[in-house]
C-alpha positions, 0 to 999 in steps of 0.5 A: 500500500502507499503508506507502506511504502512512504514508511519504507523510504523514511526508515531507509532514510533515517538509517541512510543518514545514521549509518551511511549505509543505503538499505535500498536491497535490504528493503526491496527483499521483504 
């Protein structure tokens, strides 16, 4: 659903911007 998906950008996001690290693959694989 859309809401999923907006929830899903902004947790990579906020991990992105903690870690340095893009979860894009990680996320994509659930």
């Amino acid at each position: 659903s859309k809401e999923i998906e907006d929830i899903s950008e902004k947790i990579k996001q906020a991990v992105k911007e903690k870690t340095g690290i893009d979860i894009e693959r990680e996320v994509v694989s659930l």
